[in-house]
PDB file of N, CA, C and O in Angstrom:
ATOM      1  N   UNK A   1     -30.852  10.446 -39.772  1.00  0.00           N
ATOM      2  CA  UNK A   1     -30.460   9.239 -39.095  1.00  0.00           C
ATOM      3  C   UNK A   1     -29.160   9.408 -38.288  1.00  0.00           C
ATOM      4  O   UNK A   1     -29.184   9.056 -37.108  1.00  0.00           O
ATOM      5  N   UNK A   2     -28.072   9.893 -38.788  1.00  0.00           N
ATOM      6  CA  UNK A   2     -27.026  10.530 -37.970  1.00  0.00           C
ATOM      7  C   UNK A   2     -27.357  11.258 -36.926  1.00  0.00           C
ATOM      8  O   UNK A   2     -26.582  10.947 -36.022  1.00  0.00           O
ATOM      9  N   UNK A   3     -28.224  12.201 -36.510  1.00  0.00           N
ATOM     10  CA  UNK A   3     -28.305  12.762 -35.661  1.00  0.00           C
ATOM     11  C   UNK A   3     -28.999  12.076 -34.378  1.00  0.00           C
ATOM     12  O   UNK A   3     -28.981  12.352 -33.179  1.00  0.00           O
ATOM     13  N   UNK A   4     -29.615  11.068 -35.135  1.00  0.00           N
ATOM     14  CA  UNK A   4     -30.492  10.185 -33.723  1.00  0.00           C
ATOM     15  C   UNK A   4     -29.290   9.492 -33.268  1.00  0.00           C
ATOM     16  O   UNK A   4     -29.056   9.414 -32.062  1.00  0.00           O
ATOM     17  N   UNK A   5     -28.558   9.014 -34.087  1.00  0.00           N
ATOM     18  CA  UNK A   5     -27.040   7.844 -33.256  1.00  0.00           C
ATOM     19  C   UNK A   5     -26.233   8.566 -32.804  1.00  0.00           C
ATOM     20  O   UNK A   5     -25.309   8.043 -32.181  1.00  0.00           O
ATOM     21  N   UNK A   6     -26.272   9.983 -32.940  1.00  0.00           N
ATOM     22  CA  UNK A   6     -25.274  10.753 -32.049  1.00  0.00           C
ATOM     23  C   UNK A   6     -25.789  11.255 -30.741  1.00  0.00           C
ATOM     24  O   UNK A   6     -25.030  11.517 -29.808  1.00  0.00           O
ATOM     25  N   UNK A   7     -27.500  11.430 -30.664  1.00  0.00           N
ATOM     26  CA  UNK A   7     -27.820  11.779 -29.170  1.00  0.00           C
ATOM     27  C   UNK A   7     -27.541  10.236 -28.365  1.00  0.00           C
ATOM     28  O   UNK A   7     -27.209  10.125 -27.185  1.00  0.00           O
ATOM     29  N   UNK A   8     -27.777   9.075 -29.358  1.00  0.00           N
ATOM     30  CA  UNK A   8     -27.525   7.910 -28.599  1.00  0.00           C
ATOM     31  C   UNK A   8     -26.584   7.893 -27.984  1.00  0.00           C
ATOM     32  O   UNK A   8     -26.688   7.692 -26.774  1.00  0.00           O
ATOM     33  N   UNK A   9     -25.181   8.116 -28.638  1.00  0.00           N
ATOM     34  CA  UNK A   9     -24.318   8.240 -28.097  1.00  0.00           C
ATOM     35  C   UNK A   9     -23.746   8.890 -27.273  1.00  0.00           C
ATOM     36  O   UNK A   9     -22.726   8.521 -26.691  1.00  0.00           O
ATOM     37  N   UNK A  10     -24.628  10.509 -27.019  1.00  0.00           N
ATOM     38  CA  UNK A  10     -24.412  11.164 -26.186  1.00  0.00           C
ATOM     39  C   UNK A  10     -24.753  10.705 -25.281  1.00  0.00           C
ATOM     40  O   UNK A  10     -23.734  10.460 -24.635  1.00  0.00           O
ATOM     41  N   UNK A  11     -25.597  10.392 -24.747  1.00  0.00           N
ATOM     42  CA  UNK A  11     -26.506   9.717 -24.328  1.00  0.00           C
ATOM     43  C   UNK A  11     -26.013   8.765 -23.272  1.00  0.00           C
ATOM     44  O   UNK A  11     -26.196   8.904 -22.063  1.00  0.00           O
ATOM     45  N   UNK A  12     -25.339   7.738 -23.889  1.00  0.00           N
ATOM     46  CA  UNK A  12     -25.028   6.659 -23.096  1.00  0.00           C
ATOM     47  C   UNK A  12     -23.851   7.093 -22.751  1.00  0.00           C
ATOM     48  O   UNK A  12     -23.479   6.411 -21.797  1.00  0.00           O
ATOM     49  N   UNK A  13     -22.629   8.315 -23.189  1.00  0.00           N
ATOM     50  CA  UNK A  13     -21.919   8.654 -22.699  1.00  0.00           C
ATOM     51  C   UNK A  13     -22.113   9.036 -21.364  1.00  0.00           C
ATOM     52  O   UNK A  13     -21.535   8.432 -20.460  1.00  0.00           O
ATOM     53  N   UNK A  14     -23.007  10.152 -21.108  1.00  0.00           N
ATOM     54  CA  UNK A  14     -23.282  10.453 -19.788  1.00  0.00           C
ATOM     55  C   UNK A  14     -23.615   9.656 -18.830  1.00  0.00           C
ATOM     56  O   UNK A  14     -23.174   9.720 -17.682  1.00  0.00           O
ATOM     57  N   UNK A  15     -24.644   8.629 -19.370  1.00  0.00           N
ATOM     58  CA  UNK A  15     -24.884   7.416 -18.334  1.00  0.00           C
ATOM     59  C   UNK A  15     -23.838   6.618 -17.749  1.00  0.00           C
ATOM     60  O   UNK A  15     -23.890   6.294 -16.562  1.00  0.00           O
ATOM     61  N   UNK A  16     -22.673   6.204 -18.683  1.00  0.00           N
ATOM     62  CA  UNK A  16     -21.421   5.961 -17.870  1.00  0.00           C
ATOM     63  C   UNK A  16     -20.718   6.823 -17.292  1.00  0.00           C
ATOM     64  O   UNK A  16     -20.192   6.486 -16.231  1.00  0.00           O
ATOM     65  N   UNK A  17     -20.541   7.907 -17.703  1.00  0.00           N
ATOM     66  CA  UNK A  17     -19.452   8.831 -16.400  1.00  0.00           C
ATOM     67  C   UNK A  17     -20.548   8.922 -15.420  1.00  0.00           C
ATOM     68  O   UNK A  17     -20.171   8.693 -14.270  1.00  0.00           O
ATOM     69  N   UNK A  18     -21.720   9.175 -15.546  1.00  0.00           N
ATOM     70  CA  UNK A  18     -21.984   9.611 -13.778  1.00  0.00           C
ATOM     71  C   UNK A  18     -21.940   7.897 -13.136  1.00  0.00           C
ATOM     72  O   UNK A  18     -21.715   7.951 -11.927  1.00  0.00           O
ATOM     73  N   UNK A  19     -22.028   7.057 -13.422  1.00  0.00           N
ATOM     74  CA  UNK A  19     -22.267   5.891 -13.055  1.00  0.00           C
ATOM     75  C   UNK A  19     -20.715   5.093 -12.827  1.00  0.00           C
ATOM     76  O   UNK A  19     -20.667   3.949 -12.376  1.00  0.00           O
ATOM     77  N   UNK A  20     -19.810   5.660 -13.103  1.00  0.00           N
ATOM     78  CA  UNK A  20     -18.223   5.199 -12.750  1.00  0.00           C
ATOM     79  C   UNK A  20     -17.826   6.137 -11.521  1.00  0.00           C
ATOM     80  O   UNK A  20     -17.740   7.340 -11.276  1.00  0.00           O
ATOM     81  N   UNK A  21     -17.599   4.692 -10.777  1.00  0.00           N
ATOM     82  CA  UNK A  21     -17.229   5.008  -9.046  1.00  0.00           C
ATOM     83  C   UNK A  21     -15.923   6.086  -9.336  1.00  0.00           C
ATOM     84  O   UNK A  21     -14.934   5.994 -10.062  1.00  0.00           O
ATOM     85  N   UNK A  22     -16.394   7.102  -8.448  1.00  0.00           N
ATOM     86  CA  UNK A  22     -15.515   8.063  -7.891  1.00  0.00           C
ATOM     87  C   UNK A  22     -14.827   7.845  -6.446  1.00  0.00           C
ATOM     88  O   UNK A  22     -14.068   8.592  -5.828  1.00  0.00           O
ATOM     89  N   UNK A  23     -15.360   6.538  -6.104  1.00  0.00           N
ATOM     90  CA  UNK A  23     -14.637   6.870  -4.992  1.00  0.00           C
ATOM     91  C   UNK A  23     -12.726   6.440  -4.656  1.00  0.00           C
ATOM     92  O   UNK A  23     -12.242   6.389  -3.525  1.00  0.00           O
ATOM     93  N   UNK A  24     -12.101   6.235  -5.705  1.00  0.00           N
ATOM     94  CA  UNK A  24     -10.866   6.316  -5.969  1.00  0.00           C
ATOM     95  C   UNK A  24     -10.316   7.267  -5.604  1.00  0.00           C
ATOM     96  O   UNK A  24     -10.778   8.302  -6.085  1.00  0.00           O
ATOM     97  N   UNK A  25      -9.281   7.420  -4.761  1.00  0.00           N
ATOM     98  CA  UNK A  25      -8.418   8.300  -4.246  1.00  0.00           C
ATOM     99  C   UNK A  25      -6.808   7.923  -3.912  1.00  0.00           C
ATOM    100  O   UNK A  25      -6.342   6.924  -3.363  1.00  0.00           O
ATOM    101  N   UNK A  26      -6.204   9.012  -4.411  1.00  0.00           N
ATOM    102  CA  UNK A  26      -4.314   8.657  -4.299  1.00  0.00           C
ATOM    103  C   UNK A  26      -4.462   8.946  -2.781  1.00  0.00           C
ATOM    104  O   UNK A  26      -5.455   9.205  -2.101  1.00  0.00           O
ATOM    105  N   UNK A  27      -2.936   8.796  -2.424  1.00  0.00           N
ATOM    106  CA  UNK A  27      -2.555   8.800  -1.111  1.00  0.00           C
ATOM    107  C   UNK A  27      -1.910   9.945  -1.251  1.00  0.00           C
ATOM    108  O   UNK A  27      -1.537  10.239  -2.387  1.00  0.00           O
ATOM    109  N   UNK A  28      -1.696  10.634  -0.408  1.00  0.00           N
ATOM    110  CA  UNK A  28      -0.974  11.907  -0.360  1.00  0.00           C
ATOM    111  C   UNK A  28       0.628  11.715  -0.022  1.00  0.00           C
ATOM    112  O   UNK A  28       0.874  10.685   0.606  1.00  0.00           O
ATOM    113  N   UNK A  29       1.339  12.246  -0.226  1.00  0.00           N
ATOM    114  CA  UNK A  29       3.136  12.047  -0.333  1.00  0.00           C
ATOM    115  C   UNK A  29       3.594  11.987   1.688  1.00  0.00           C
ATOM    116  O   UNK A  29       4.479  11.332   2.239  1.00  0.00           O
ATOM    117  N   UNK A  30       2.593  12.925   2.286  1.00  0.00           N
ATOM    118  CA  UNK A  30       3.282  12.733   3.631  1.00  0.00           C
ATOM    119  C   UNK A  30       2.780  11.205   4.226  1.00  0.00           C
ATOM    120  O   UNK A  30       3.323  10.691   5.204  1.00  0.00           O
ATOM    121  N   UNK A  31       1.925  10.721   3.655  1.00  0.00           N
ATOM    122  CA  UNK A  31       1.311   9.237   4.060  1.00  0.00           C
ATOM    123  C   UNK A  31       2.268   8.103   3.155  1.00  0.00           C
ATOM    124  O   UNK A  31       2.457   6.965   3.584  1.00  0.00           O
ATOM    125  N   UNK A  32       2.595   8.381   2.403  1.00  0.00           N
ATOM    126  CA  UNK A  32       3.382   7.750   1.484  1.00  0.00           C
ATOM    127  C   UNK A  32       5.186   7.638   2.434  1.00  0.00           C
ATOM    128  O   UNK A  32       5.784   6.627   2.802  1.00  0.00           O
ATOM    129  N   UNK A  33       5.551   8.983   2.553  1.00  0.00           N
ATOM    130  CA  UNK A  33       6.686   9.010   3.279  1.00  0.00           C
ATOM    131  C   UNK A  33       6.675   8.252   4.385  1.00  0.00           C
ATOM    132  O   UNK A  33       7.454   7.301   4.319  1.00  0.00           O
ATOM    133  N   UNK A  34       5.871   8.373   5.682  1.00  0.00           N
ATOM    134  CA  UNK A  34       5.773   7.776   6.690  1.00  0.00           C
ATOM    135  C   UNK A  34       6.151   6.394   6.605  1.00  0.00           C
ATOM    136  O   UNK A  34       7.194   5.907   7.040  1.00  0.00           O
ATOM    137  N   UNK A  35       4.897   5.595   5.802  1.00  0.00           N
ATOM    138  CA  UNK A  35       4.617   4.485   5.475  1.00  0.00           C
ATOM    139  C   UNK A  35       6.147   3.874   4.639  1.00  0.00           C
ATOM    140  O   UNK A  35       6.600   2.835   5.119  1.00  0.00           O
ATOM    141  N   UNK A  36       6.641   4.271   3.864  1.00  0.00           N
ATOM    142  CA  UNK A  36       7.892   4.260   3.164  1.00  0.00           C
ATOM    143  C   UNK A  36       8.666   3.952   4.401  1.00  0.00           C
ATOM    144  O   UNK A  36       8.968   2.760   4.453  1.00  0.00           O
ATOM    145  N   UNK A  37       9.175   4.828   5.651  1.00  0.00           N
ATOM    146  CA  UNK A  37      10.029   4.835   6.686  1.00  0.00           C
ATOM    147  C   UNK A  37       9.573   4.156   7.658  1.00  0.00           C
ATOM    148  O   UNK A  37      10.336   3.984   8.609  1.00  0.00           O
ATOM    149  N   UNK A  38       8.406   3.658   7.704  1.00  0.00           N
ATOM    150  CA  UNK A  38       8.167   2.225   8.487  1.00  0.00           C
ATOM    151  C   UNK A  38       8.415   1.109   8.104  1.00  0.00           C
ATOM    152  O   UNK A  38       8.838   0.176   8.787  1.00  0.00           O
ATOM    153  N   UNK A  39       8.075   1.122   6.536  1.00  0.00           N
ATOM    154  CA  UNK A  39       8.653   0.012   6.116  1.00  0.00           C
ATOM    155  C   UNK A  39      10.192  -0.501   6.288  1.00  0.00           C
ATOM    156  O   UNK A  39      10.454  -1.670   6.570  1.00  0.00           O
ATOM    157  N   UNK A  40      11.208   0.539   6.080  1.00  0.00           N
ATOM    158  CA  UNK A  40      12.393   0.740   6.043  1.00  0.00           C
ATOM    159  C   UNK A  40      12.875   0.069   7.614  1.00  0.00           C
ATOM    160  O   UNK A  40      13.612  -0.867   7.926  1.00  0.00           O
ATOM    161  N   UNK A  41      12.197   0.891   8.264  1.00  0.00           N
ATOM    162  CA  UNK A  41      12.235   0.389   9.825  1.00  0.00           C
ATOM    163  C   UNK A  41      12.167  -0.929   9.985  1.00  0.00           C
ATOM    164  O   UNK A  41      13.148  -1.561  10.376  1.00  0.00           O
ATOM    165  N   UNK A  42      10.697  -1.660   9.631  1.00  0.00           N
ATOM    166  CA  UNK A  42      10.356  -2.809   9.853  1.00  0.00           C
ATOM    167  C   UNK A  42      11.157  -4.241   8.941  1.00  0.00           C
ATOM    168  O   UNK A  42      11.246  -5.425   9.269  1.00  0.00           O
ATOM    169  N   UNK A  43      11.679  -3.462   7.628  1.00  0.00           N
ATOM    170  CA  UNK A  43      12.611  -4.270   7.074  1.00  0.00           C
ATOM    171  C   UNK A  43      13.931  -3.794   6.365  1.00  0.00           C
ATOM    172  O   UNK A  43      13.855  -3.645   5.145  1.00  0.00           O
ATOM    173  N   UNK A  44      15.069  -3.549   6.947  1.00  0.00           N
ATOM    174  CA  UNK A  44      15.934  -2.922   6.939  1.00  0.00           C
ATOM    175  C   UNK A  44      16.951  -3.421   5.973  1.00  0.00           C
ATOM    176  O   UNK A  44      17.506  -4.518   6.044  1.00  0.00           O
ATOM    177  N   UNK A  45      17.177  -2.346   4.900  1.00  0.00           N
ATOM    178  CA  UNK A  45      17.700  -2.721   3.589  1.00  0.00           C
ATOM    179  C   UNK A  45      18.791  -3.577   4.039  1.00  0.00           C
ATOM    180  O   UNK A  45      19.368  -3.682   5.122  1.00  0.00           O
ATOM    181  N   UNK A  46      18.961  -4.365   2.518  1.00  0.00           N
ATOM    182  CA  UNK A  46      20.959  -4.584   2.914  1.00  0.00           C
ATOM    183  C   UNK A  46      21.876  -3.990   2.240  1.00  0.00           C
ATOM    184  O   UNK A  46      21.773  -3.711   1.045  1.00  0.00           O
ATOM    185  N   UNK A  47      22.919  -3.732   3.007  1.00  0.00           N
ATOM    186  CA  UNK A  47      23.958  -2.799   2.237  1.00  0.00           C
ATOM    187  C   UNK A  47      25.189  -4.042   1.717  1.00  0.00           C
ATOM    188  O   UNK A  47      25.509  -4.932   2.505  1.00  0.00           O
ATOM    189  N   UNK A  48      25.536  -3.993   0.918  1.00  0.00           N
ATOM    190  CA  UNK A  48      26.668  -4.204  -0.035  1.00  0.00           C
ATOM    191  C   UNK A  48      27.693  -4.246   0.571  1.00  0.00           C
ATOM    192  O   UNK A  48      28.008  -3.120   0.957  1.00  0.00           O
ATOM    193  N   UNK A  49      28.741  -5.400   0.994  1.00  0.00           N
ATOM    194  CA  UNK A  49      29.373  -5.333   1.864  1.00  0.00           C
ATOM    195  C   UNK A  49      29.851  -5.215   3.042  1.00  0.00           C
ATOM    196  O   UNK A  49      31.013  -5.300   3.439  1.00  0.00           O
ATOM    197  N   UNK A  50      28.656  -4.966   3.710  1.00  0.00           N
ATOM    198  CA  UNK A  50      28.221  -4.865   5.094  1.00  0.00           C
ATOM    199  C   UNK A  50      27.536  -6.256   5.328  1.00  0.00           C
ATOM    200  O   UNK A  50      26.730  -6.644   4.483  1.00  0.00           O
ATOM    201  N   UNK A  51      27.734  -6.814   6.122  1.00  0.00           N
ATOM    202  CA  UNK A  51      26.963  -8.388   6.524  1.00  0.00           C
ATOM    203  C   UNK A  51      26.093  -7.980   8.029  1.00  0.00           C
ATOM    204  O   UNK A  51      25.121  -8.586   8.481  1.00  0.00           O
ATOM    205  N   UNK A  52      26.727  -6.859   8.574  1.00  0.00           N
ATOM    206  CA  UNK A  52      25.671  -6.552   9.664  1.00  0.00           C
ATOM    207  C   UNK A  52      24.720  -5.536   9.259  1.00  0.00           C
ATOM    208  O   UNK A  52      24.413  -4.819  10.211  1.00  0.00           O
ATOM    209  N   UNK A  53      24.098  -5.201   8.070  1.00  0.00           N
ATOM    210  CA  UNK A  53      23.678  -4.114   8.266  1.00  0.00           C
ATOM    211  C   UNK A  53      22.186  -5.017   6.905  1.00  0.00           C
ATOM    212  O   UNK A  53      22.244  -5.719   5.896  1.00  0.00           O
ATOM    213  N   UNK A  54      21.212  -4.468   7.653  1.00  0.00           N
ATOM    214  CA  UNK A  54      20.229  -5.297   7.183  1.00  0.00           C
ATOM    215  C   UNK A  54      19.827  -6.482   8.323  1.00  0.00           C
ATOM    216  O   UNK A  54      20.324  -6.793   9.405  1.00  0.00           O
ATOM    217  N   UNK A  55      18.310  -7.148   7.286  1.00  0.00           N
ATOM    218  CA  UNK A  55      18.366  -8.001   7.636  1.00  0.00           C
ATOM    219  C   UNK A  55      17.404  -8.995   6.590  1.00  0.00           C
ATOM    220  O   UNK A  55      16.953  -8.647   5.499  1.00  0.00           O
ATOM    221  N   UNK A  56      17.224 -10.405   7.298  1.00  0.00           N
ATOM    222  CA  UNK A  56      16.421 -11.247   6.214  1.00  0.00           C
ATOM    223  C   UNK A  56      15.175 -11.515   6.341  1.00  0.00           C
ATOM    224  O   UNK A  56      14.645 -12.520   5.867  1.00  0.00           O
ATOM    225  N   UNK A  57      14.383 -10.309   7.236  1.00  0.00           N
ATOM    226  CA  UNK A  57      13.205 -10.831   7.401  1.00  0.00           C
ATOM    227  C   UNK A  57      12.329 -10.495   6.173  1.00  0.00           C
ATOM    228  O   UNK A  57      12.604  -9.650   5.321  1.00  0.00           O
ATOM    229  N   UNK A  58      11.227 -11.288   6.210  1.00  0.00           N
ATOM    230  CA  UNK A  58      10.346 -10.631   5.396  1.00  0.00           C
ATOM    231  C   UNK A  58      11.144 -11.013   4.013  1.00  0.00           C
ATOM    232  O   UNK A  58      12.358 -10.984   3.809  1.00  0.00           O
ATOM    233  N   UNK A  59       9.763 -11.490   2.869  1.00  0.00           N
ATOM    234  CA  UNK A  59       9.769 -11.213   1.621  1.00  0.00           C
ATOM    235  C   UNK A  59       9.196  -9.615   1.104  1.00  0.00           C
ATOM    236  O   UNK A  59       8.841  -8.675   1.815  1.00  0.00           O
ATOM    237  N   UNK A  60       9.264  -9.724  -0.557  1.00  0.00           N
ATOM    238  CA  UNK A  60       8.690  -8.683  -1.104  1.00  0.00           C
ATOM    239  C   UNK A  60       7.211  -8.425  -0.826  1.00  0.00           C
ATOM    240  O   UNK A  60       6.796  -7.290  -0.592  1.00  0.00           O
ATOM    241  N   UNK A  61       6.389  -9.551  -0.858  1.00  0.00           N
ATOM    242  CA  UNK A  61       5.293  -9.283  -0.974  1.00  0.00           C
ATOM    243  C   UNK A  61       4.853  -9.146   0.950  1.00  0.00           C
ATOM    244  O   UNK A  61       4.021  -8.437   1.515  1.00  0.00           O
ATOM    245  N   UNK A  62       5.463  -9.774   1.289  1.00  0.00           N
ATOM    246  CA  UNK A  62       5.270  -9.090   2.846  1.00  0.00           C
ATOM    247  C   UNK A  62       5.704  -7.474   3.305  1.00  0.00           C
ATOM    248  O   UNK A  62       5.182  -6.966   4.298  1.00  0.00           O
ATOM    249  N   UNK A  63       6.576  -6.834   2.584  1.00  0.00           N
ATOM    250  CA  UNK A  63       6.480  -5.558   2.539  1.00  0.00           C
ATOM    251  C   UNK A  63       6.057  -4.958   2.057  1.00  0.00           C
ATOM    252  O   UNK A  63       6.185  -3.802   2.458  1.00  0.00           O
ATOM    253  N   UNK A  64       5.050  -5.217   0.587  1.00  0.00           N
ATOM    254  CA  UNK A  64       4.006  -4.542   0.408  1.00  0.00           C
ATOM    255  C   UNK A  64       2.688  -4.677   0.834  1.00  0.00           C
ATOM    256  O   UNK A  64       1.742  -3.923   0.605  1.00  0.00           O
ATOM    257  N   UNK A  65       2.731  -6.105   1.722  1.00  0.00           N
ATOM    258  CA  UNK A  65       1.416  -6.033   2.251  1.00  0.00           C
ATOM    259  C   UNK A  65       1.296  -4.970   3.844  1.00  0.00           C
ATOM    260  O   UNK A  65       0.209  -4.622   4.305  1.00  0.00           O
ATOM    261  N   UNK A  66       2.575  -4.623   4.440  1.00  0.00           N
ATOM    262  CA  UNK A  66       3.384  -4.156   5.339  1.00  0.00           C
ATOM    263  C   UNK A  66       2.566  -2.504   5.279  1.00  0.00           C
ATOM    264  O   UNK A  66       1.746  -1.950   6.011  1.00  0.00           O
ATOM    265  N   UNK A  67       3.369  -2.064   3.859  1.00  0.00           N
ATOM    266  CA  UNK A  67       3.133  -0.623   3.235  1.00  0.00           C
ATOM    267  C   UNK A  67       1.323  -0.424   3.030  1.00  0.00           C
ATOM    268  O   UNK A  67       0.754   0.598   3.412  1.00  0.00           O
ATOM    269  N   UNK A  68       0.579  -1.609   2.354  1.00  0.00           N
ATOM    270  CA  UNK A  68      -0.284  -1.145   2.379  1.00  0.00           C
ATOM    271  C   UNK A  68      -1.276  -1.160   3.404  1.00  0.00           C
ATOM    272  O   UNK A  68      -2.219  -0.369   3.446  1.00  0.00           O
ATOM    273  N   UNK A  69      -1.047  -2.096   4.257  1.00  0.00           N
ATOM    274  CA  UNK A  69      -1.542  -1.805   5.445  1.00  0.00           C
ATOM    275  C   UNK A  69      -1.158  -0.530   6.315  1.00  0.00           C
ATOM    276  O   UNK A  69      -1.975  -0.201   7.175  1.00  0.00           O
ATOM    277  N   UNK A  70       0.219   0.358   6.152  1.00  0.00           N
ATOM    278  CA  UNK A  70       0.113   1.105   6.642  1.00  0.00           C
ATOM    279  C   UNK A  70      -0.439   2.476   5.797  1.00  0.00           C
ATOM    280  O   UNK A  70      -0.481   3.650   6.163  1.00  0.00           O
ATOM    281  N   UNK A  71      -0.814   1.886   4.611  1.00  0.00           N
ATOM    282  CA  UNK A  71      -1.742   3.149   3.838  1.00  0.00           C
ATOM    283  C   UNK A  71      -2.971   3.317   3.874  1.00  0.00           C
ATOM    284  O   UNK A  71      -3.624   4.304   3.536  1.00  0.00           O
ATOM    285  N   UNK A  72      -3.313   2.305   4.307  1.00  0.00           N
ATOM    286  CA  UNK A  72      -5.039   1.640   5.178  1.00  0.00           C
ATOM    287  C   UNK A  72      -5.525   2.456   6.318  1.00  0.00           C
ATOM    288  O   UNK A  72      -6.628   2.979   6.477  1.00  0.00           O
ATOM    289  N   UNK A  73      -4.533   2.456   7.036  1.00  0.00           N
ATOM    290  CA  UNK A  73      -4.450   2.956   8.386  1.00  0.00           C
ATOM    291  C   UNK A  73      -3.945   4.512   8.006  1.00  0.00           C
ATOM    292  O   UNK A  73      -3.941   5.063   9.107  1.00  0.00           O
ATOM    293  N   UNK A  74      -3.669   5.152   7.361  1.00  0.00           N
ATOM    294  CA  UNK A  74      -3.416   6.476   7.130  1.00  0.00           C
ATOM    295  C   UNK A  74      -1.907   7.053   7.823  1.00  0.00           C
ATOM    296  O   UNK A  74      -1.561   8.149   8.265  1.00  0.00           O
ATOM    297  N   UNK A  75      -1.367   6.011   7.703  1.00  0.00           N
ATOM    298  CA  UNK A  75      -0.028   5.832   8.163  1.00  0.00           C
ATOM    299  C   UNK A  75       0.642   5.896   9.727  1.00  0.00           C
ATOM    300  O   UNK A  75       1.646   6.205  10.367  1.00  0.00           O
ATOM    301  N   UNK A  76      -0.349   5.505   9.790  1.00  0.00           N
ATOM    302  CA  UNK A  76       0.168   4.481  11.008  1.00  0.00           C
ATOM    303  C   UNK A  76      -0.012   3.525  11.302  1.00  0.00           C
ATOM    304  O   UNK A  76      -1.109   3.193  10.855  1.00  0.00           O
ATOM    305  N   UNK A  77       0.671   2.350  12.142  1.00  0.00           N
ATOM    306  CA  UNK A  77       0.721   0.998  11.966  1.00  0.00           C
ATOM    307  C   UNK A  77       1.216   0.615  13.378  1.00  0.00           C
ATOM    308  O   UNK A  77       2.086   1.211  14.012  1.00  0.00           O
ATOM    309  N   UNK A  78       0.704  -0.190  13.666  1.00  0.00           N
ATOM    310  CA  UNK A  78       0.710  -0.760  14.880  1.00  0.00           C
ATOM    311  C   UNK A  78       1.368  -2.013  14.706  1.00  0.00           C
ATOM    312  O   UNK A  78       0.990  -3.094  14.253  1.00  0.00           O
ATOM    313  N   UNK A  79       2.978  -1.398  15.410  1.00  0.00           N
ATOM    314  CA  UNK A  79       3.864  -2.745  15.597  1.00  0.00           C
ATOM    315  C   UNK A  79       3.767  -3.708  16.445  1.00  0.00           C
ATOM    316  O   UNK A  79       3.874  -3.207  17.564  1.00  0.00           O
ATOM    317  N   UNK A  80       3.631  -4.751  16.510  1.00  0.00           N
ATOM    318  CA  UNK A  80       3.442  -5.678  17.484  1.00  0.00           C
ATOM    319  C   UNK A  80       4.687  -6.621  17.307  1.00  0.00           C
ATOM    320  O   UNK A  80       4.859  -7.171  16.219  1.00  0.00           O
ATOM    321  N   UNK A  81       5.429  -6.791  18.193  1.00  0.00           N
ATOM    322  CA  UNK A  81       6.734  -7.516  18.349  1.00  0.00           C
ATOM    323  C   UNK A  81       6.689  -8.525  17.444  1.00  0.00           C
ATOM    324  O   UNK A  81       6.017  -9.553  17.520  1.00  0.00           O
ATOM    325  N   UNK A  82       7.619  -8.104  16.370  1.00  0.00           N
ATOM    326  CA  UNK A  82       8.014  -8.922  15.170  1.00  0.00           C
ATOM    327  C   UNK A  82       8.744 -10.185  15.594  1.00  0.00           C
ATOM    328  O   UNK A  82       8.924 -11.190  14.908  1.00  0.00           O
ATOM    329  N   UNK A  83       9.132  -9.962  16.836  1.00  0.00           N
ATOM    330  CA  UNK A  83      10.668 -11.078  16.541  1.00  0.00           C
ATOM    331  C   UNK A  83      10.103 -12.109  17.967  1.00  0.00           C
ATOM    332  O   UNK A  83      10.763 -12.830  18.715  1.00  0.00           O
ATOM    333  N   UNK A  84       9.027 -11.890  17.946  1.00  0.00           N
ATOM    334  CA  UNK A  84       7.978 -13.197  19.153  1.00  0.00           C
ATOM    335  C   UNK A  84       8.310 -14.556  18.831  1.00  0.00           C
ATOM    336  O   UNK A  84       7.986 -14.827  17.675  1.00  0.00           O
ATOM    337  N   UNK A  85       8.834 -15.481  19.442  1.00  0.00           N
ATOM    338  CA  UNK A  85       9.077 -16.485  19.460  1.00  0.00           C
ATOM    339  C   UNK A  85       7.562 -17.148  18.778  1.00  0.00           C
ATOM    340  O   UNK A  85       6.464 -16.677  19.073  1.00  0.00           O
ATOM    341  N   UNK A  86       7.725 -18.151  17.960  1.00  0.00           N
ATOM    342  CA  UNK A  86       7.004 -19.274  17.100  1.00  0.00           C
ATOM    343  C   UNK A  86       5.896 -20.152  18.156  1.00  0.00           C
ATOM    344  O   UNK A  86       4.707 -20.336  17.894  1.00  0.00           O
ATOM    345  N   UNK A  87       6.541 -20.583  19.277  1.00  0.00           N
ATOM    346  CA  UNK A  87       6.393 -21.040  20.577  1.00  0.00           C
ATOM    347  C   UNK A  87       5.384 -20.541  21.599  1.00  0.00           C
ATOM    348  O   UNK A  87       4.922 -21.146  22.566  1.00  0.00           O
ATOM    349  N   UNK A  88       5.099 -19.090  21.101  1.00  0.00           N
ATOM    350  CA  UNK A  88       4.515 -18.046  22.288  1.00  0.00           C
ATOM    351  C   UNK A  88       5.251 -18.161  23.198  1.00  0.00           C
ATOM    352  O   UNK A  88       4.637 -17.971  24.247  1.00  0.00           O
ATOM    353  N   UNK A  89       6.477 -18.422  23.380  1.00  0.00           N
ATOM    354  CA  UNK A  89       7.465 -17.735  24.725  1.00  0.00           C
ATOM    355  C   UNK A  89       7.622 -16.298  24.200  1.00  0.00           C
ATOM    356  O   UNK A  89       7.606 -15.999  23.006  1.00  0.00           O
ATOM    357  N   UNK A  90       7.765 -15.507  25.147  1.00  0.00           N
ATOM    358  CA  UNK A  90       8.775 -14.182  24.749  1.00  0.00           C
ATOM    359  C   UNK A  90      10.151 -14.654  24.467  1.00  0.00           C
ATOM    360  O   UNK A  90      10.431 -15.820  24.746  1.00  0.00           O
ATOM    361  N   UNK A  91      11.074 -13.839  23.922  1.00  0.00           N
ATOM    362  CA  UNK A  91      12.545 -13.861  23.550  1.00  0.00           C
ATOM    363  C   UNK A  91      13.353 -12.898  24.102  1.00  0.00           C
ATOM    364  O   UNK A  91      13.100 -11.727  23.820  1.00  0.00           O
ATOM    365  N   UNK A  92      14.242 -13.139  24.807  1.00  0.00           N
ATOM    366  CA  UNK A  92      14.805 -12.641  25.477  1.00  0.00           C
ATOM    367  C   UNK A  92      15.960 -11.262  24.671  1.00  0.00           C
ATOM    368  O   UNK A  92      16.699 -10.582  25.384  1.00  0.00           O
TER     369      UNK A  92
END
């Protein structure tokens, strides 16, 4: 009787690994970097005592939606003028 509940189990072992999506994949570190230094670009830390250096755009979760869109894209990202007037005027 043991030996029949252990092919079972073999059994249904295999049926789940081949049947769990492989298609999961990391990002590689030079896509990671890029994407990292666009972000940086697009939202520019603040430094500590410095009042010009930085700025307030953007929340957290807008820079990770930022990053992962540019991990989507394989690191590149297509800036389109952040600082466009609300109005659709351009800004001078």
């Amino acid at each position: 009787m043991p030996v029949r509940n252990m092919r079972r189990l073999v059994g249904l072992v295999c049926v789940l690994t081949l049947a769990a999506p492989a298609t999961a994949s990391a990002i590689t570190a030079e896509v990671a970097r890029a994407c990292e230094a666009a972000v940086a670009k697009a939202f520019p830390p603040r430094q500590i005592g410095n009042p010009a250096a930085g700025s307030a755009k953007g929340t957290a979760k807008d820079q990770r939606a930022y990053f992962q869109k540019c991990v989507a894209n394989n690191g590149k990202v297509d800036d389109a003028p952040a600082e466009a007037a609300k109005d659709g005027k351009p800004s001078k």
